[in-house]
C-alpha positions as CSV (number, residue, x, y, z in Angstrom):
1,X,0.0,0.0,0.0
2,X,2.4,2.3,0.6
3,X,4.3,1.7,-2.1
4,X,1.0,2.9,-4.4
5,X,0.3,5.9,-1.5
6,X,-2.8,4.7,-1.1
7,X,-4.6,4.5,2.7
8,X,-6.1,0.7,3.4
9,X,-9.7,1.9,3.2
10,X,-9.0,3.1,-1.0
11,X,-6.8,-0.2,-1.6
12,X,-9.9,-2.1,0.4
13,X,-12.9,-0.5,-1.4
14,X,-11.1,-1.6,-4.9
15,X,-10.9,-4.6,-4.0
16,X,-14.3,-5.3,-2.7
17,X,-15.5,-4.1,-5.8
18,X,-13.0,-5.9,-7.9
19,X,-14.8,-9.7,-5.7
20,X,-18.3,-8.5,-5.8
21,X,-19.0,-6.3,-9.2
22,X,-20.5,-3.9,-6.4
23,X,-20.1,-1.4,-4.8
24,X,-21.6,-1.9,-1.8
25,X,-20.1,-4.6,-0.5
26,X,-20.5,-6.9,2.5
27,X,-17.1,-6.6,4.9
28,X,-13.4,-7.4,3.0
29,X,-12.6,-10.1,4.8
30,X,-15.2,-12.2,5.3
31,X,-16.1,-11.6,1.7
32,X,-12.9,-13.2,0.9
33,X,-12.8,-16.0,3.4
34,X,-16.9,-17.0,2.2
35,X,-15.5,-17.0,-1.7
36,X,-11.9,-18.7,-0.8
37,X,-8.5,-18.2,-2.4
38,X,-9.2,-19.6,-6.0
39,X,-12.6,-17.7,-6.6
40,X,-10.8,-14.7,-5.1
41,X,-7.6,-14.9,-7.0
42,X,-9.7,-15.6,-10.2
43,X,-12.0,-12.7,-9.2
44,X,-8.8,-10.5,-8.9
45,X,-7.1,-11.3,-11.8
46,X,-10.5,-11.1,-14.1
47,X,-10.4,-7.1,-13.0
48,X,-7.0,-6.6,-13.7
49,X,-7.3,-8.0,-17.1
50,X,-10.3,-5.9,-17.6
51,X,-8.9,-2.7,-16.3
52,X,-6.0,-2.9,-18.3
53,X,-8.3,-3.9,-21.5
54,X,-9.8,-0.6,-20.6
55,X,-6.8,1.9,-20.5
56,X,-5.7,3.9,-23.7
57,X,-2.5,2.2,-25.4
């Protein structure tokens, strides 16, 4: 986090939305512990590979 200066509650919210496709989202970590570390890590890397799909060349 503070390598990209961001506070835990931006780096948080991303990632909530980046699990849920919401955002309003039920808490982090319970979120992640309920989907479990392949869904998550598949979750994580589908909005990475989207975001980047999205950014001007």
């Amino acid at each position: 986090m503070a390598e990209l200066a961001l506070k835990p509650r931006q780096l948080f919210g991303t990632v909530r939305v980046a699990l849920s496709g919401r955002k309003a989202t039920p808490p982090l970590f319970p979120m992640i512990e309920i989907l479990q570390r392949q869904r998550t890590l598949n979750r994580l890397e589908r909005a990475l590979i989207s975001h980047h799909g999205q950014q001007s060349p």
